[in-house]
MIPANU-894285 format. One record per atom (N, C-alpha, C): chain; atom name; x, z, y. Coordinates in Angstrom, 1 decimal. Layout:
BEGIN
+--------+-------+--------+--------+--------+
| chaine | atome |     c1 |     c3 |     c2 |
+--------+-------+--------+--------+--------+
|      A |    CA |      X |      Z |      Y |
...
+--------+-------+--------+--------+--------+
This chain:
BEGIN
+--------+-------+--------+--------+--------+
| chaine | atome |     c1 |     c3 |     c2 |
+--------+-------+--------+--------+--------+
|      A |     N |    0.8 |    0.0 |   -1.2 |
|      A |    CA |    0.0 |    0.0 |    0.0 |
|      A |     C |    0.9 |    0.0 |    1.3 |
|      A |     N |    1.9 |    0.9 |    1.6 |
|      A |    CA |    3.0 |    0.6 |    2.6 |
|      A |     C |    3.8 |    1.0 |    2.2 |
|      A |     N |    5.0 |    0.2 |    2.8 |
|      A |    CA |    6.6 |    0.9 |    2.3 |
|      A |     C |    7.2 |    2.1 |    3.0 |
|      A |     N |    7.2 |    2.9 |    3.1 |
|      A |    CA |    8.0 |    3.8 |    3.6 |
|      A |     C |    9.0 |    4.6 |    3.7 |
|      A |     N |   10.2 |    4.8 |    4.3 |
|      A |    CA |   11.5 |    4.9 |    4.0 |
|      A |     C |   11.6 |    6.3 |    3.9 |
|      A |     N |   10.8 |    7.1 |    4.6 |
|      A |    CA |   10.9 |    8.5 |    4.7 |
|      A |     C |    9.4 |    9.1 |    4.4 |
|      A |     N |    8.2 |    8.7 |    4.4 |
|      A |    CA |    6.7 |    9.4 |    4.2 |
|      A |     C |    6.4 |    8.8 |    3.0 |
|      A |     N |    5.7 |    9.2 |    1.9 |
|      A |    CA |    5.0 |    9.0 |    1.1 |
|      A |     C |    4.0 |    8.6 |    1.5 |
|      A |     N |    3.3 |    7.3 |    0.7 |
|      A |    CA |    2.0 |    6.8 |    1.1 |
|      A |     C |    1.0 |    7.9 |    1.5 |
|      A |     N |    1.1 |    8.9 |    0.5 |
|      A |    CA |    0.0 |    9.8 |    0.8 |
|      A |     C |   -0.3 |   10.5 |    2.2 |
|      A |     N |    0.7 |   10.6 |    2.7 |
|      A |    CA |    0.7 |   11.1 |    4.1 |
|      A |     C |    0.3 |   10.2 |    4.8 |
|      A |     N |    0.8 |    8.9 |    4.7 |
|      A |    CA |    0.1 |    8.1 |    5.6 |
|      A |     C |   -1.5 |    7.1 |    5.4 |
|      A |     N |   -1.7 |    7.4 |    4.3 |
|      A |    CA |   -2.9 |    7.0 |    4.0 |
|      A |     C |   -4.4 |    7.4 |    5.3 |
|      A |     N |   -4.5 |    8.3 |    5.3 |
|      A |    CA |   -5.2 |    9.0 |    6.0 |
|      A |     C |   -5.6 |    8.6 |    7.7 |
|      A |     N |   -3.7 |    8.3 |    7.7 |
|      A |    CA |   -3.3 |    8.0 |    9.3 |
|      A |     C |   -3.5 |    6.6 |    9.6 |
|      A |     N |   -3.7 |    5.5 |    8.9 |
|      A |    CA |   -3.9 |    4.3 |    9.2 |
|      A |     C |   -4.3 |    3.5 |    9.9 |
|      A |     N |   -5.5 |    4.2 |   10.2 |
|      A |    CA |   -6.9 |    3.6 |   11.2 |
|      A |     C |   -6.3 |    4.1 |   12.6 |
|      A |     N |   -5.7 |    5.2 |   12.5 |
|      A |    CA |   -5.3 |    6.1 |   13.8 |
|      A |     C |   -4.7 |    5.5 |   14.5 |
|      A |     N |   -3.5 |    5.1 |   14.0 |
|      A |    CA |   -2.3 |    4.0 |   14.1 |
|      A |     C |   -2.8 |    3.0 |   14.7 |
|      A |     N |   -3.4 |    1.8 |   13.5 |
|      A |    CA |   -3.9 |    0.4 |   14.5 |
|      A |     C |   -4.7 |    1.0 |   15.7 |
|      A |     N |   -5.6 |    1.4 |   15.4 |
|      A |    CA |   -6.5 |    1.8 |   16.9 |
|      A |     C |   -5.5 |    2.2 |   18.3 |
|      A |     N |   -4.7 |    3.2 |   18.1 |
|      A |    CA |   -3.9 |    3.6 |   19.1 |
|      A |     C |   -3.0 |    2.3 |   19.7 |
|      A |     N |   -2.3 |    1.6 |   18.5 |
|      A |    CA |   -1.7 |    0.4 |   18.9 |
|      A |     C |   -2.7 |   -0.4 |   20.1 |
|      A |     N |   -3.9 |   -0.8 |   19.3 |
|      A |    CA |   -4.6 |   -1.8 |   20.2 |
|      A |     C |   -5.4 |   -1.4 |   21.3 |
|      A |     N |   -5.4 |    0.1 |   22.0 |
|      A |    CA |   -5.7 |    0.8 |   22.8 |
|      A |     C |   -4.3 |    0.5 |   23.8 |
|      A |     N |   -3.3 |    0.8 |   23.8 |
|      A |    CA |   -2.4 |    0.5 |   24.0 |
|      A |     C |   -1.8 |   -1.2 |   24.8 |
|      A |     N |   -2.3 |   -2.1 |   23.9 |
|      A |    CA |   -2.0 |   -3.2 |   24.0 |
|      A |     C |   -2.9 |   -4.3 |   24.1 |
|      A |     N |   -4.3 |   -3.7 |   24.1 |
|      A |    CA |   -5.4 |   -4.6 |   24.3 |
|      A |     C |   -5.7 |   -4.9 |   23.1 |
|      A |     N |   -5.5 |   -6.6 |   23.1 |
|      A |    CA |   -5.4 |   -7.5 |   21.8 |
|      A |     C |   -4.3 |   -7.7 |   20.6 |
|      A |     N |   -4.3 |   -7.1 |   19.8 |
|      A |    CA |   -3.0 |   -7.8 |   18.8 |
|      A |     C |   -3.7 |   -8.3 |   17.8 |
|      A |     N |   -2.4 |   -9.2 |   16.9 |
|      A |    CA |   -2.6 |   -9.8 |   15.8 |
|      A |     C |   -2.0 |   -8.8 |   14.8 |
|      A |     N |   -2.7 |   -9.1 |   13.3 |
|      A |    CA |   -2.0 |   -8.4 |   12.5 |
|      A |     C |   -1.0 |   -8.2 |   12.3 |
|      A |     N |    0.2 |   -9.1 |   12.1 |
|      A |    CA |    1.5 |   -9.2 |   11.8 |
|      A |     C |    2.3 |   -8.4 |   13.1 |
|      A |     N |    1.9 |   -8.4 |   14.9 |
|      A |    CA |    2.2 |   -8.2 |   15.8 |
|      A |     C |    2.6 |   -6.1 |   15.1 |
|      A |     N |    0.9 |   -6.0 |   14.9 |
|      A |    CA |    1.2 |   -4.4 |   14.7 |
|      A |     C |    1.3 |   -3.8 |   13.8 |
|      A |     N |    1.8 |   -5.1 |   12.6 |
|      A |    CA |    2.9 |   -4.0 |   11.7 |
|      A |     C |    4.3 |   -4.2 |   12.7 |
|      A |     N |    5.0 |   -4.9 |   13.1 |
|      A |    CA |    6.3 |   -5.2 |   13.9 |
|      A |     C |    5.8 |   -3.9 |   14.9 |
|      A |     N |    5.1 |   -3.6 |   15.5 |
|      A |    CA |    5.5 |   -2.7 |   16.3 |
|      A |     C |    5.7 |   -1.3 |   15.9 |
|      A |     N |    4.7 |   -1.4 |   14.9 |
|      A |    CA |    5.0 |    0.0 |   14.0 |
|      A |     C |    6.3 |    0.4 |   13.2 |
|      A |     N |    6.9 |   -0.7 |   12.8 |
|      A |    CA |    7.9 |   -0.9 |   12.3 |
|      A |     C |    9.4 |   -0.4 |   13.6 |
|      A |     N |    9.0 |   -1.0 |   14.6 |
|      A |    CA |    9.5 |   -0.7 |   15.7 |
|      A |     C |    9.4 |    0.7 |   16.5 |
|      A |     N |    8.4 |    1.2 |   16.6 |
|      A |    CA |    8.5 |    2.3 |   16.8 |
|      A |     C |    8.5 |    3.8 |   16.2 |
|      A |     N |    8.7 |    3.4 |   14.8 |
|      A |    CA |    9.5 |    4.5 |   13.6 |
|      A |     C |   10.4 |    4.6 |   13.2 |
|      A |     N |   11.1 |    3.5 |   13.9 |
|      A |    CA |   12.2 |    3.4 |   13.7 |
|      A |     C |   12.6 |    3.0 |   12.5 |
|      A |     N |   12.1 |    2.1 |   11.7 |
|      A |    CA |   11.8 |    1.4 |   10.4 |
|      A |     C |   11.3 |    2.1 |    9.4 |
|      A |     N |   10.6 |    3.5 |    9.5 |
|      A |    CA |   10.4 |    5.1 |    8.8 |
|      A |     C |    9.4 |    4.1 |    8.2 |
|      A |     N |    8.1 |    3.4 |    8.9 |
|      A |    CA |    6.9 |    3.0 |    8.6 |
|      A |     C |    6.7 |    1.4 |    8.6 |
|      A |     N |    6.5 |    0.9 |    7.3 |
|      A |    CA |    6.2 |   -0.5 |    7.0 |
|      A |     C |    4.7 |   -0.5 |    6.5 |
|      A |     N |    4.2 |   -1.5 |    7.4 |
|      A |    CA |    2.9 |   -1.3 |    6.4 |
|      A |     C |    2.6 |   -2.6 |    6.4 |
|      A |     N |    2.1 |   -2.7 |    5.1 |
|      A |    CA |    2.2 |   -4.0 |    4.2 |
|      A |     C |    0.6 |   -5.0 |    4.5 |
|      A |     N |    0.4 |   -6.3 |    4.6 |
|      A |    CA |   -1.1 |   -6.8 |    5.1 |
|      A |     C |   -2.2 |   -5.9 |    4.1 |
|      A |     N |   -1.2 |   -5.4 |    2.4 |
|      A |    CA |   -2.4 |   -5.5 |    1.5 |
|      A |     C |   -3.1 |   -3.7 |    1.9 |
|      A |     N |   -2.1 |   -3.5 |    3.0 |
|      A |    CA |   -2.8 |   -2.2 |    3.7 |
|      A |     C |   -3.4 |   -2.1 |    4.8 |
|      A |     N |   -3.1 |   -3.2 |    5.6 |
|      A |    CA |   -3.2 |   -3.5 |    6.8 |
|      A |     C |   -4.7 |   -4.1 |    7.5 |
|      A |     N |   -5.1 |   -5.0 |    7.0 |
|      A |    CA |   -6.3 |   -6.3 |    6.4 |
|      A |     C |   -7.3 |   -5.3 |    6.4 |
|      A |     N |   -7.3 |   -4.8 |    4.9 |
|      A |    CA |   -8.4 |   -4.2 |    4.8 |
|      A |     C |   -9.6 |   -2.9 |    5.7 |
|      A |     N |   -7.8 |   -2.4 |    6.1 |
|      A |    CA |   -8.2 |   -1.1 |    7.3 |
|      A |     C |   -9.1 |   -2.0 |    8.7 |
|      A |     N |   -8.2 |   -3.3 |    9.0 |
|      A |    CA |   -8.7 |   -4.1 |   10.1 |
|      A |     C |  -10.3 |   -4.4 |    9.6 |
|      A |     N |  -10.3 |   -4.8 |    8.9 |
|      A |    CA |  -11.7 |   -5.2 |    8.4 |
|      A |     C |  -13.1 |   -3.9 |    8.5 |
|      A |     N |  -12.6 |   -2.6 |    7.9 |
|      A |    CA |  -12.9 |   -1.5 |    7.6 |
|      A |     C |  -13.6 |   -1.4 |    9.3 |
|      A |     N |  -12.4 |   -1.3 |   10.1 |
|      A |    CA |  -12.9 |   -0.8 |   11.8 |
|      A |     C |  -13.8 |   -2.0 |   12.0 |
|      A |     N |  -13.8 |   -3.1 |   11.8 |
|      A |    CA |  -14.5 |   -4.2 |   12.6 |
|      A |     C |  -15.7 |   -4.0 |   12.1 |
|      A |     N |  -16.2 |   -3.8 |   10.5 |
|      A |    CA |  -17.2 |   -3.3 |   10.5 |
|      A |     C |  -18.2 |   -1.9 |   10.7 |
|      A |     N |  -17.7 |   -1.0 |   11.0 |
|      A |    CA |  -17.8 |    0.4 |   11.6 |
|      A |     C |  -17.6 |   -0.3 |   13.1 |
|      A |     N |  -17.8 |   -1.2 |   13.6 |
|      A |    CA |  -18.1 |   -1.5 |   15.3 |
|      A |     C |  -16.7 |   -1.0 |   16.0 |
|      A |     N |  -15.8 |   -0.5 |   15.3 |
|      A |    CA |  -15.1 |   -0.1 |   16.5 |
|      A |     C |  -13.6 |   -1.5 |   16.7 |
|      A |     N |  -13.6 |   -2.7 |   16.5 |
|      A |    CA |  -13.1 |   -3.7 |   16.6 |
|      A |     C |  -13.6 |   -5.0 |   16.5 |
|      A |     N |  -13.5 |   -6.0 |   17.6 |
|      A |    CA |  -14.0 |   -7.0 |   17.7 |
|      A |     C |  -13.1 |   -8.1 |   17.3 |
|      A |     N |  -13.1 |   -9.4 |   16.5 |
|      A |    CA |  -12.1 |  -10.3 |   16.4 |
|      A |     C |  -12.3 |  -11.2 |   17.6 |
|      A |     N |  -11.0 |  -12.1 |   17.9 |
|      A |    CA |  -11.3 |  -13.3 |   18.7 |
|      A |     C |  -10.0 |  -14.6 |   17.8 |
|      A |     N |  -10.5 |  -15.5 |   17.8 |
|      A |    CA |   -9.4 |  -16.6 |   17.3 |
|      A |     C |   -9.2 |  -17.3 |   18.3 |
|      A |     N |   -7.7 |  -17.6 |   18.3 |
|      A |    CA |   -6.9 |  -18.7 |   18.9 |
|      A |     C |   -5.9 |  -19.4 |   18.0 |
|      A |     N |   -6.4 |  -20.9 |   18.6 |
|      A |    CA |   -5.5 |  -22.4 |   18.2 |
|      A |     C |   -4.4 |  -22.3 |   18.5 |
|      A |     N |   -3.2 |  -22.2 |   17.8 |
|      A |    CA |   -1.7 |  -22.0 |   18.6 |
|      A |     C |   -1.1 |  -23.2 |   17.8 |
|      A |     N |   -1.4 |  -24.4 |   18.1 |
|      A |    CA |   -0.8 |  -25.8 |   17.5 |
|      A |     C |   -1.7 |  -26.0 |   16.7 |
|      A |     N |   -1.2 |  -26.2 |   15.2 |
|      A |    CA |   -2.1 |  -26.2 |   14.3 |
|      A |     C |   -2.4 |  -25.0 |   13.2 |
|      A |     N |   -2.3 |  -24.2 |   13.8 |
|      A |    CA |   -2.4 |  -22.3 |   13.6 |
|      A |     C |   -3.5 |  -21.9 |   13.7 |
|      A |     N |   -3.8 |  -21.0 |   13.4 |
|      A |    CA |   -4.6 |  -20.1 |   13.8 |
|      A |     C |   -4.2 |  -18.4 |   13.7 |
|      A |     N |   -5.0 |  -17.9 |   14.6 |
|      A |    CA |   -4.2 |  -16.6 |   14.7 |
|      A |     C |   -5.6 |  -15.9 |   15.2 |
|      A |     N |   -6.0 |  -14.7 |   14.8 |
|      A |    CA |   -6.8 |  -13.7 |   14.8 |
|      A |     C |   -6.4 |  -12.8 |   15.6 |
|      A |     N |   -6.9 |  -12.4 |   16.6 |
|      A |    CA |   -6.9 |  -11.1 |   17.1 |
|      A |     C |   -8.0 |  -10.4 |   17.6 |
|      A |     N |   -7.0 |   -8.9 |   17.4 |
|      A |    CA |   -8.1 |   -7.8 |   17.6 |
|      A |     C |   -8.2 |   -6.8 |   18.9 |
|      A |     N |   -9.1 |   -6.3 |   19.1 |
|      A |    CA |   -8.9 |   -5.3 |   20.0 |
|      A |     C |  -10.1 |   -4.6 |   19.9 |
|      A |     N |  -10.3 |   -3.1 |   20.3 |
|      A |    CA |  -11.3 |   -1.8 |   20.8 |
|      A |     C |  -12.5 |   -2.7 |   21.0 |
|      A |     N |  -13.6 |   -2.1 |   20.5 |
|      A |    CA |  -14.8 |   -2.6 |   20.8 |
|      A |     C |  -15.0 |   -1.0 |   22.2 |
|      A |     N |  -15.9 |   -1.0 |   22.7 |
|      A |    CA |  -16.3 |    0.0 |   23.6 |
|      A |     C |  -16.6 |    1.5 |   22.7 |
|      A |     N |  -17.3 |    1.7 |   21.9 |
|      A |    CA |  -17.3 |    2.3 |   21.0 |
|      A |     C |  -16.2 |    2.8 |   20.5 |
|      A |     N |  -15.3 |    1.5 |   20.1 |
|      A |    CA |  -13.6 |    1.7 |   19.5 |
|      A |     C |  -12.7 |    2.5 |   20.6 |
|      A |     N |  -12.7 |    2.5 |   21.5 |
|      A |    CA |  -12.3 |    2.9 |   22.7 |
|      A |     C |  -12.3 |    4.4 |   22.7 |
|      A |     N |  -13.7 |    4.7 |   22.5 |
|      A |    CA |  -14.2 |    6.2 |   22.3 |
|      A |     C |  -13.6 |    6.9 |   21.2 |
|      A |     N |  -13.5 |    6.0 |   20.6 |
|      A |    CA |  -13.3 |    6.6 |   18.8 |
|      A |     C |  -11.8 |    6.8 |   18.4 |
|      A |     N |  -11.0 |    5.8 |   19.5 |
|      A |    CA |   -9.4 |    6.3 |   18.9 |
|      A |     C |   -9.5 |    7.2 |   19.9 |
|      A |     N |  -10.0 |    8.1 |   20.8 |
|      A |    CA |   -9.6 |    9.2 |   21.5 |
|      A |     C |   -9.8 |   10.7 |   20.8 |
|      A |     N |  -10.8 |   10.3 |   20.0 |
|      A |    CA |  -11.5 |   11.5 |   18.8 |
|      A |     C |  -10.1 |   11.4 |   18.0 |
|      A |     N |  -10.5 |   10.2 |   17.7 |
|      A |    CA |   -9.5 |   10.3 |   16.4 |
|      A |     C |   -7.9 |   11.2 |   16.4 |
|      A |     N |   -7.2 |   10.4 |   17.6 |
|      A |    CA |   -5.6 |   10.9 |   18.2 |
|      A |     C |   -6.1 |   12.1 |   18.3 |
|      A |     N |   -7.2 |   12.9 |   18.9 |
|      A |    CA |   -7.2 |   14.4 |   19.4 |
|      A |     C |   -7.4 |   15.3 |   17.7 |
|      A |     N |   -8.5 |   14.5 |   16.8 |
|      A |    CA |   -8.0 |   15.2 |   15.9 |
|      A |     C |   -7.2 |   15.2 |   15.0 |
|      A |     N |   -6.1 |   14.7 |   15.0 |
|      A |    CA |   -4.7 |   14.2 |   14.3 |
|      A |     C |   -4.0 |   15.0 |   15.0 |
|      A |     N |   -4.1 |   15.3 |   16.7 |
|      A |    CA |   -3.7 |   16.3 |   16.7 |
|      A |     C |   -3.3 |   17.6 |   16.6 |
|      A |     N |   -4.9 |   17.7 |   16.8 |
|      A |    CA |   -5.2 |   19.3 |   16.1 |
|      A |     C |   -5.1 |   19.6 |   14.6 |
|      A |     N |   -4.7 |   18.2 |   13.9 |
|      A |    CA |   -4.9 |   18.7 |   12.4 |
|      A |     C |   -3.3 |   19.1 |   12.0 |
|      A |     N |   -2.1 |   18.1 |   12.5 |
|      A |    CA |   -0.9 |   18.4 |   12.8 |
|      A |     C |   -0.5 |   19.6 |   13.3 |
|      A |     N |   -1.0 |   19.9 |   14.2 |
|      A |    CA |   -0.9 |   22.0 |   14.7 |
|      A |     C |   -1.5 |   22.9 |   13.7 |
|      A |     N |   -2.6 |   22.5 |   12.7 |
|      A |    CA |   -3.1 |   23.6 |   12.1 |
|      A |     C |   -2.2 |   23.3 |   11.2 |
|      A |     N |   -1.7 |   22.0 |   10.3 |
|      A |    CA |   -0.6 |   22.0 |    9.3 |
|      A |     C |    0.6 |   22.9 |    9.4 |
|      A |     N |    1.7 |   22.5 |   10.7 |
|      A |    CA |    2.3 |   23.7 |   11.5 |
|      A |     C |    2.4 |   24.9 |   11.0 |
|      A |     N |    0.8 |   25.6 |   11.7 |
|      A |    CA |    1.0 |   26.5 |   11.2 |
|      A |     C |    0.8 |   27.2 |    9.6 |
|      A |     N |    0.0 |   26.1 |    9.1 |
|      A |    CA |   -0.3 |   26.8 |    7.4 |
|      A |     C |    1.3 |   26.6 |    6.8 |
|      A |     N |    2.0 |   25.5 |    6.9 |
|      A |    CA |    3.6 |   25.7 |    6.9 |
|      A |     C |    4.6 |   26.9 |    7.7 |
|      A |     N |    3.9 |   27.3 |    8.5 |
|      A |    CA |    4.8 |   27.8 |    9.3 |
|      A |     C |    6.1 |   27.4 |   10.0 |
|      A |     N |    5.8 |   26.2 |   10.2 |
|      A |    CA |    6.7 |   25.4 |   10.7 |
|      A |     C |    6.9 |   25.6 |   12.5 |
|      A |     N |    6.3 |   26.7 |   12.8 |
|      A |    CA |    6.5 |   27.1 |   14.3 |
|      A |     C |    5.8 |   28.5 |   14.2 |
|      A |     N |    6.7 |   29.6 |   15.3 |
|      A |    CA |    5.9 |   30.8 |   15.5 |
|      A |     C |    4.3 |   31.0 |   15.4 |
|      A |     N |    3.7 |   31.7 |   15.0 |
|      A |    CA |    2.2 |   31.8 |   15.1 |
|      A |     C |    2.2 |   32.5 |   16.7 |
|      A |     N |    1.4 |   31.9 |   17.4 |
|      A |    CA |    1.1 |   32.6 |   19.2 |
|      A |     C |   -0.1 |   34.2 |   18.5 |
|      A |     N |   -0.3 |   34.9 |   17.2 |
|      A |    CA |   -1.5 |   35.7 |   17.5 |
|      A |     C |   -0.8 |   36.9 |   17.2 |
+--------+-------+--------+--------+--------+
């Protein structure tokens, strides 16, 4: 499902949706291949994710409303892109905040940081 140099799929499984959404929050419209290379790029090669993981997640948000497609002719190409439906907009901000908070409660059930109580 993705290659990973340092996370086990399982940890990222979960995160997936989080990921592209935030990407295309970020960047408007991308193509698929665009935001695995970015992701790739900004993990510093930690996170590869593969189309046969990639696709279906895309597919997954476009039907749950939160991504719209558009196609463009680039020669004799074709190329798909995505981006936030209005809804989708709303939804990667839930989402990042609870990734957030789920990361801090991990933290602390590891104790990977002082407990503040």
């Amino acid at each position: 499902m993705y290659i990973c140099i340092m996370y086990s799929s399982e940890l990222l499984k979960g995160s997936l949706k989080t990921i592209v959404m935030q990407q295309l929050k970020e960047h408007g419209k991308m193509y698929g291949y665009e935001i695995t290379q970015r992701v790739k790029e900004l993990s510093k090669e930690k996170i590869l994710i593969t189309e046969g993981a990639l696709y279906p997640a895309l597919h997954a948000l476009e039907a749950e409303g939160y991504l719209t497609t558009e196609t463009e002719f680039i020669g004799k190409r074709v190329r798909k892109y995505y981006s936030l439906t209005p809804s989708g907009q709303t939804k990667v901000l839930e989402k990042i905040n609870e990734f957030a908070e789920f990361m801090s409660t991990m933290k602390l059930i590891l104790q990977l940081q002082p407990n503040s109580n």
